[in-house]
C-alpha positions as CSV (number, residue, x, y, z in Angstrom):
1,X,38.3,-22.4,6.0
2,X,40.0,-22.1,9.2
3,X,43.5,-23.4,7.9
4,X,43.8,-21.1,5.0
5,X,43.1,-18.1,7.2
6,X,46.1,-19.3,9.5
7,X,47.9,-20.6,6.4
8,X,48.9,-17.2,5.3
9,X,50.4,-15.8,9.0
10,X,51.6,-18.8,9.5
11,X,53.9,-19.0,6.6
12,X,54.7,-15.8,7.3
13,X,55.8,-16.2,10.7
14,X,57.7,-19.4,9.4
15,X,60.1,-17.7,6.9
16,X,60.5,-14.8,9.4
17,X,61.4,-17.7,11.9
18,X,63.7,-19.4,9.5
19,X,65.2,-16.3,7.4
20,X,65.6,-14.7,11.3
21,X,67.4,-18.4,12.1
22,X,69.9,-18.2,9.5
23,X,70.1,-14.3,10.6
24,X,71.2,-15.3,13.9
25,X,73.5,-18.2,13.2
26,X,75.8,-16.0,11.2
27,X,76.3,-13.5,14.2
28,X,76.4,-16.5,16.7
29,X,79.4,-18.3,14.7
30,X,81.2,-15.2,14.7
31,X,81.0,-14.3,18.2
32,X,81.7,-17.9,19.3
33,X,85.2,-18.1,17.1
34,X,86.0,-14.6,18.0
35,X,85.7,-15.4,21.8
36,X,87.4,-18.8,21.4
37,X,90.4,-16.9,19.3
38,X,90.8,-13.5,21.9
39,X,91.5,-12.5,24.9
40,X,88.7,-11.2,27.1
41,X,90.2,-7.7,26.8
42,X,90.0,-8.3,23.0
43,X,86.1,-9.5,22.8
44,X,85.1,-6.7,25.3
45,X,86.2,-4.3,21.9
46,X,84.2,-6.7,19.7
47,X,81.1,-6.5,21.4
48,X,81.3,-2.6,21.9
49,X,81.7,-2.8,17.6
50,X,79.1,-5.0,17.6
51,X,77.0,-2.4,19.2
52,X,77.9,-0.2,16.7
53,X,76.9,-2.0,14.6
54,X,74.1,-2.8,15.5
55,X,73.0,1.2,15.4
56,X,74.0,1.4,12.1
57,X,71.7,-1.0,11.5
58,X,68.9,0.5,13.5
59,X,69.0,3.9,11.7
60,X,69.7,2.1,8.0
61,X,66.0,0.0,9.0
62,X,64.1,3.4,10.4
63,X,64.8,5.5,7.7
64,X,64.8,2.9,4.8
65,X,63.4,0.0,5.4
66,X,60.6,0.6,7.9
67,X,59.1,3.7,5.4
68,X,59.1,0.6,2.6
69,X,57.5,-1.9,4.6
70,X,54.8,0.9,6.0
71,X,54.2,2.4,2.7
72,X,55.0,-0.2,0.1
73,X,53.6,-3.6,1.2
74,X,51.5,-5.6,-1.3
75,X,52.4,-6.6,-4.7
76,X,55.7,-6.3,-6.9
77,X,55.0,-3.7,-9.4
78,X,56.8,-0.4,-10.7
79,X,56.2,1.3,-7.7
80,X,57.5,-1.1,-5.4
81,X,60.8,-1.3,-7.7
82,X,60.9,2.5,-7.8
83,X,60.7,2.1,-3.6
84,X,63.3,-0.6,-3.7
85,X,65.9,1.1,-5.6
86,X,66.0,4.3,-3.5
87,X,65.1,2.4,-0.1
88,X,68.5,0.0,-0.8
89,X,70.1,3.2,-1.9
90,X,69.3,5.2,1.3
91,X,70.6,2.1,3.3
92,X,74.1,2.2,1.3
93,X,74.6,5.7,2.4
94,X,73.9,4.8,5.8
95,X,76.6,2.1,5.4
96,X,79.0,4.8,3.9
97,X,78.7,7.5,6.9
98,X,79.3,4.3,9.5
99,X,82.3,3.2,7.5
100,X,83.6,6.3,8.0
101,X,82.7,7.2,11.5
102,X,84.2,3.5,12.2
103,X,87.8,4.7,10.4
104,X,87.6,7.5,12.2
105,X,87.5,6.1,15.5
106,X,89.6,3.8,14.3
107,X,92.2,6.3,13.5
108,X,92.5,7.4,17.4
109,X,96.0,7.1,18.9
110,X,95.6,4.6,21.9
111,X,92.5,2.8,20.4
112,X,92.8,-0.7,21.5
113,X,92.4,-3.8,18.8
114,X,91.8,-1.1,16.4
115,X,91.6,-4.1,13.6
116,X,88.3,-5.5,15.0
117,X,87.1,-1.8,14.4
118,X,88.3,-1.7,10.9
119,X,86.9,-5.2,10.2
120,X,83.2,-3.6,10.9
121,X,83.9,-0.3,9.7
122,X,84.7,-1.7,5.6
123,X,81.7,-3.9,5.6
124,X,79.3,-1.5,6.8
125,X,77.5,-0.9,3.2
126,X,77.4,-4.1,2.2
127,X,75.9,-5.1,5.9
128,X,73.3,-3.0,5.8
129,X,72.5,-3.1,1.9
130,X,72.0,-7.3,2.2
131,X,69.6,-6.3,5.7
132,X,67.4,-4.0,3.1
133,X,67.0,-6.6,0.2
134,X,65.6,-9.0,3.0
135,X,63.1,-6.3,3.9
136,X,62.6,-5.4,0.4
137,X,61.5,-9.4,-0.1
138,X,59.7,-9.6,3.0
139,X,57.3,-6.3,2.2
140,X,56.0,-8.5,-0.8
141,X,55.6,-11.7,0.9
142,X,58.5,-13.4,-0.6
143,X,60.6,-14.3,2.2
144,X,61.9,-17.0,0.9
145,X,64.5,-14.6,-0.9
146,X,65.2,-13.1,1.8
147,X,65.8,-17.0,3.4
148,X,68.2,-17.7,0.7
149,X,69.9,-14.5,0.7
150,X,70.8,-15.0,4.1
151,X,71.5,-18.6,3.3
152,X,74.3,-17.3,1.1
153,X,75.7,-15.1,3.7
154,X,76.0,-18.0,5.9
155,X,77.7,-20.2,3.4
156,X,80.1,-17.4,1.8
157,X,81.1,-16.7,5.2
158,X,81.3,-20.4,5.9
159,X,83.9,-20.8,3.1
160,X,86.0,-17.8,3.9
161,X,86.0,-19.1,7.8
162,X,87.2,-22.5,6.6
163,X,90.2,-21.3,4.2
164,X,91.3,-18.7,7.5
165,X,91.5,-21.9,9.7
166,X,93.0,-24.3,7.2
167,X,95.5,-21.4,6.1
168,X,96.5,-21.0,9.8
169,X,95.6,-17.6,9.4
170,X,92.5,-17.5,11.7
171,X,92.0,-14.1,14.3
172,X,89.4,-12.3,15.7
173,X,90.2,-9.8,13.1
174,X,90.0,-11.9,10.4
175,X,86.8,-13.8,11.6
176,X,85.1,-10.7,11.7
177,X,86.1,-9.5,8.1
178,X,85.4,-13.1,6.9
179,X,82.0,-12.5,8.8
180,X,81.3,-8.8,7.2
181,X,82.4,-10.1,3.5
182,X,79.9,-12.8,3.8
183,X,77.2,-9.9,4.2
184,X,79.0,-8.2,1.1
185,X,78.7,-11.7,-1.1
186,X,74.5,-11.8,-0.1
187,X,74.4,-7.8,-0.9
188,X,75.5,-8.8,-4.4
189,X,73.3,-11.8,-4.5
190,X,70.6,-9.6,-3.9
191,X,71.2,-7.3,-6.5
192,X,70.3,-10.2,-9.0
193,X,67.7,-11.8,-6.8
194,X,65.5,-8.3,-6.9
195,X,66.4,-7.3,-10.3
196,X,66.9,-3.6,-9.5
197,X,70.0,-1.6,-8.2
198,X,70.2,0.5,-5.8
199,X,70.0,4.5,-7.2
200,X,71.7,7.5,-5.3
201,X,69.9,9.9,-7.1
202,X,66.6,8.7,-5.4
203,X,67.5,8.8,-1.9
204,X,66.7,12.9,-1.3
205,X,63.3,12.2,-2.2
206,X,62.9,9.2,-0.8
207,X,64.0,11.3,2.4
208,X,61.5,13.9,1.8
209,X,58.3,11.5,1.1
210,X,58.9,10.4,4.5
211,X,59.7,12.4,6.4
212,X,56.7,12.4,8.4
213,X,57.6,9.0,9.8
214,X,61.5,8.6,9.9
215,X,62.2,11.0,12.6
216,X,60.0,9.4,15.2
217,X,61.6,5.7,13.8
218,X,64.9,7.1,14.2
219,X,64.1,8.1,17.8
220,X,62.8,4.6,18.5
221,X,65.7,2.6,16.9
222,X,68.5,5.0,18.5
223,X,66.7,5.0,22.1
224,X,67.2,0.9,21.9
225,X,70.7,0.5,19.8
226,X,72.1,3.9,21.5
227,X,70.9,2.5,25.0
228,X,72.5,-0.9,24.8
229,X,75.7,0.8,23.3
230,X,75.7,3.9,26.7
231,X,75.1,1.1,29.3
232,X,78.0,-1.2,27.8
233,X,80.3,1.8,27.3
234,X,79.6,3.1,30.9
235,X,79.9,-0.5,32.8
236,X,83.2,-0.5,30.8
237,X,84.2,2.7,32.4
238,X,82.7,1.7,35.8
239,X,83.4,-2.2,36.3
240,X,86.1,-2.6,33.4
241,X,86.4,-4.4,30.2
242,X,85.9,-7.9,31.2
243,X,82.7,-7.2,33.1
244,X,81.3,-6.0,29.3
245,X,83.2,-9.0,27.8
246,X,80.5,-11.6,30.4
247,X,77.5,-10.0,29.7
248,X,78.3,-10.2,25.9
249,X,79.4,-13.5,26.3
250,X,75.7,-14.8,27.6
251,X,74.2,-13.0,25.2
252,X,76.3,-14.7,22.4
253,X,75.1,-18.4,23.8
254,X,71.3,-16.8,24.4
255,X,71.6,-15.6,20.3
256,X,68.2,-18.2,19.8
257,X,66.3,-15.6,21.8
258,X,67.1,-13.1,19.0
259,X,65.9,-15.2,16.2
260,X,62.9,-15.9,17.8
261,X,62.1,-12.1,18.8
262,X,63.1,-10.5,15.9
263,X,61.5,-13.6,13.7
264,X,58.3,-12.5,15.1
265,X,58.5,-8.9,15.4
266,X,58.8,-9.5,11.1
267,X,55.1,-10.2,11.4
268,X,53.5,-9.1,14.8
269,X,52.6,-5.3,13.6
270,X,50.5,-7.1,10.4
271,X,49.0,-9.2,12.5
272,X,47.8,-7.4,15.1
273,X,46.6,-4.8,12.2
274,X,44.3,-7.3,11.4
275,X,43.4,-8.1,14.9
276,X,42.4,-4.7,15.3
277,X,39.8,-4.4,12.3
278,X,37.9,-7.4,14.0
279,X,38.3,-5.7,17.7
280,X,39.9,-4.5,20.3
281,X,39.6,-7.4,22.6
282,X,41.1,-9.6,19.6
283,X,44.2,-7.0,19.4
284,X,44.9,-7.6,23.2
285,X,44.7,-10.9,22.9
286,X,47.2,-11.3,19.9
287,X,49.8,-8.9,22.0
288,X,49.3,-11.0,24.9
289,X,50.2,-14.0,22.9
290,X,53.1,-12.5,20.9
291,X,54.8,-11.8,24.3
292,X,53.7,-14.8,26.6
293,X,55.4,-16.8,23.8
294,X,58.5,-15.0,23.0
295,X,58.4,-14.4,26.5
296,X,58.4,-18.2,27.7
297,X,60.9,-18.9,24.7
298,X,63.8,-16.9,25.8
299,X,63.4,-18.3,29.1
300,X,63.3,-21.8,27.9
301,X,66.3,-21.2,25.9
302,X,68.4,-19.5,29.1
303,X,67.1,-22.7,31.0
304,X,69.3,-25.2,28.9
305,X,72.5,-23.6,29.3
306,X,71.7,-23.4,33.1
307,X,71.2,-27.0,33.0
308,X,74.3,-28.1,30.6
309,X,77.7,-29.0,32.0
310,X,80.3,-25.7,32.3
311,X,82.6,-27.8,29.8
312,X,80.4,-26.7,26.9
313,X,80.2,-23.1,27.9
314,X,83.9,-23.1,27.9
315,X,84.6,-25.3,24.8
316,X,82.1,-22.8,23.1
317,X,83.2,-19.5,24.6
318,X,86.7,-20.1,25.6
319,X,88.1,-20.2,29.8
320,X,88.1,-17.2,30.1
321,X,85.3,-15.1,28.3
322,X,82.8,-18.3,29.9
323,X,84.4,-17.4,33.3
324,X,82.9,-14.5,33.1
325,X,79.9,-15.0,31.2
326,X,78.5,-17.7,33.8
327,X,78.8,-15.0,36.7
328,X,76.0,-13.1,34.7
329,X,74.1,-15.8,32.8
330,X,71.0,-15.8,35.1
331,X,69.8,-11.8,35.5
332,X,71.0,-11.8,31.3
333,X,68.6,-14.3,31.0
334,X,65.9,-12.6,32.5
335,X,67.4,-9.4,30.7
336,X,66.8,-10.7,27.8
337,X,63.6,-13.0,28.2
338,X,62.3,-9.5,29.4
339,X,63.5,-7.4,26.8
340,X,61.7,-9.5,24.5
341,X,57.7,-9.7,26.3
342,X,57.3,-6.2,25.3
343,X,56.8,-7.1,21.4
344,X,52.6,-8.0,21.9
345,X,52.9,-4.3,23.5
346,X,55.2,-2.6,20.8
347,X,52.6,-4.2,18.3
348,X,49.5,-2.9,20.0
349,X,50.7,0.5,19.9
350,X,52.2,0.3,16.3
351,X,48.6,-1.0,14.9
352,X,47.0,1.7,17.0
353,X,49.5,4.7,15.5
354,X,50.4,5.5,18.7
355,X,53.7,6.7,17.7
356,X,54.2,9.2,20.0
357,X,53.5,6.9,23.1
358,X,56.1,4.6,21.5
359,X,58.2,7.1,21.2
360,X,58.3,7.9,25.1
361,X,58.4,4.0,26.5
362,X,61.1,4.3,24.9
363,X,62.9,7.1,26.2
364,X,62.0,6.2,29.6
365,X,63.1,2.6,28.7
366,X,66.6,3.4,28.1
367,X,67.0,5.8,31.1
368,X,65.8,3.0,33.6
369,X,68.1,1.0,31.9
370,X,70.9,2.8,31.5
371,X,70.5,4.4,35.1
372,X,70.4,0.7,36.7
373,X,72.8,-1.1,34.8
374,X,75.6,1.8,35.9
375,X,74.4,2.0,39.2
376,X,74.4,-1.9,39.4
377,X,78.2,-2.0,38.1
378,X,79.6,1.0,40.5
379,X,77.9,-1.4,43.4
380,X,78.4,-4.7,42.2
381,X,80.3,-5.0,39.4
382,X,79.6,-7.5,36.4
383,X,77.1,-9.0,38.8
384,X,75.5,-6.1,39.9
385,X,75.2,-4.7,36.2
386,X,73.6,-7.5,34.8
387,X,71.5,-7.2,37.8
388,X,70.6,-3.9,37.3
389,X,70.0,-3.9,33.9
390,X,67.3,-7.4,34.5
391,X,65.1,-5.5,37.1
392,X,65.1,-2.3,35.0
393,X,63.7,-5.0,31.9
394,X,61.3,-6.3,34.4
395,X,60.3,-2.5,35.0
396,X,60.2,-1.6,31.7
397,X,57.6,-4.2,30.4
398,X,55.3,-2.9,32.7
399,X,55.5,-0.1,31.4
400,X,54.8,-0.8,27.5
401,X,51.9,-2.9,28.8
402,X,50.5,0.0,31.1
403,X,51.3,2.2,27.3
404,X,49.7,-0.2,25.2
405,X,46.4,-0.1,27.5
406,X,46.2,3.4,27.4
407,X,46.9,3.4,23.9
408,X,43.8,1.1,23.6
409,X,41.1,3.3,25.7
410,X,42.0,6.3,23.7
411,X,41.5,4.7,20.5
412,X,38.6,3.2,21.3
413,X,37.3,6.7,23.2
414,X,38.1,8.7,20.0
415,X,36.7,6.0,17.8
């Protein structure tokens, strides 16, 4: 009886593990080549994209996929198609206003390797459509689509990377489209996979029905995409391009810590749902295992490239993005092993609907960080960002814990 109940969150967890994996190994092989074929100057611009990015992506999940996997979990049925076809929809528009906020700034006279921005900006749509079919598979407990999907991102983009190197034709630009068309092939794929399109003419209701929870998401996802992209942009201003080009560099070689946060995160708010209609001291105890284990991951992770031989950071990275990627590996590491203990805490408060606490740990989150990782850079420079930004993590988890506590007492006061 005992291993069918942990059967069913332990397959869960494992094809969020896995499907988060092959996630992960796409954006890890791109950032490797690109660094290996640019100069520092060159990757700095590529990781302020990827930040964009990686905000697109943020607002795409809290105002399409979140609502579905909040509203819509359970069986595949009409309603769930219905969902699915204006959820996917919603996220294609997303893609469309970033591709043409990333032409736009593209279009600046002055703007440097302006290519990389293109590269993102024409495969927004289909980046962030192939991110909502994997939700759209995981909401109905089939992530095994959503594992194969990205399974055919990674070998599409695979192929394209191999004809670029053995036409010669191989550069950070082109790695990056070849990276963003492999997206595009696994947006297709999962047209066929789901057996629904997306429909524009859904998306204003689809807006409307939830708009009770999106504006709160949005606020979340922008306070920890929009943080990450201020502090990068203002230690650019502050320390220079190459200080931005290190601390993207370590977290390129620390991408495992991703797979293993985000893999989680895919199931820690179900989980600790069901923690919490058996008690409150069984919630508290799932949080505190969600983070002492993603926790002690990322630090594990961070502790083999401390321990490995600098010719492997510089065969993977290139001489001179690893030059300055080593200066910073250690406080990244804590950044990041940090960054990701507060998911038992983000899950507590999420089961407990305490949006509105989450809401303000974040807030406050992104000042602190923001605030320490400039102040570190105008002191120290690369060093004293990455610095900065660590001891403002370290701050920060304290205070989603102190949150999630609070959080608890009320709920249990009021209940």
């Amino acid at each position: 009886m005992k291993l069918s109940r942990l059967a069913g969150p332990a397959g869960r967890a494992g094809w969020g593990l896995a499907d988060q994996g092959l996630s992960s190994l796409s954006n890890l092989a791109v950032g490797v080549l690109v660094a290996r074929s640019s100069t520092v100057a060159d990757f700095g611009v590529y990781a302020l994209a990827f930040g964009g990015y990686t905000i697109a992506l943020n607002v795409s999940r809290a105002v399409a996929t979140e609502p579905l996997a909040v509203r819509h979990s359970g069986d595949r049925g009409p309603a769930w198609e219905k969902a699915v076809r204006a959820s996917t929809a919603t996220a294609s528009l997303v893609g469309v206003v970033a591709l043409l906020i990333g032409l736009a700034i593209a279009a600046f006279p002055g703007v440097p390797s302006r290519g990389m921005l293109i590269a993102f900006a024409v495969t927004m749509p289909g980046l962030l459509l192939q991110d909502a079919w994997r939700w759209a598979f995981f909401v109905i407990g089939e992530g095994r689509r959503a594992f194969l999907n990205d399974l055919v991102w990674l070998v599409a983009m695979g192929v394209i990377f191999a004809g670029l190197y053995l036409t010669g034709s191989a550069t950070a630009f082109s790695l990056t489209l070849a990276w963003g068309l492999g997206a595009v092939v696994a947006a297709v794929v999962g047209r066929f996979q789901a057996g629904v399109m997306p429909r524009f003419q859904l998306v204003r209701d689809w807006l409307k029905t939830h708009r009770d929870l999106t504006p709160k998401y949005v606020g979340e996802m922008l306070a920890v995409s929009g943080t990450i992209q201020v502090y990068m942009l203002g230690i650019t201003a502050v320390a220079g391009i190459a200080a931005v080009s290190g601390i993207r560099g370590a977290q390129v070689l620390l991408g495992p810590v991703n797979v293993l946060n985000q893999g989680i995160r895919v199931i820690a708010v179900p989980e600790a749902a069901r923690a919490l209609r058996h008690s409150y001291r069984r919630l508290w105890r799932v949080g505190l295992v969600i983070s002492f284990g993603v926790g002690a991951g990322a630090l594990a992770w961070g502790a083999v490239f401390l321990l490995l031989p600098e010719a492997v950071g510089r065969e993977l990275l290139g001489p001179g993005v690893w030059a300055e990627a080593s200066s910073v590996m250690v406080p990244v590491i804590l950044l990041q092993a940090f960054g990701a203990s507060n998911a038992g805490a983000f899950a507590i408060l999420r089961a407990l609907a305490a949006a509105g606490r989450g809401l303000r740990t974040r807030l406050i989150s992104s000042v602190a960080l923001i605030a320490a990782g400039l102040t570190g850079a105008y002191l120290g420079g690369a060093r004293g960002a990455a610095w900065g930004l660590a001891t403002a993590a370290f701050c920060t988890v304290l205070l989603w814990w102190s949150e999630a506590h609070r959080a608890l007492v009320a709920h249990r006061r009021n209940h």
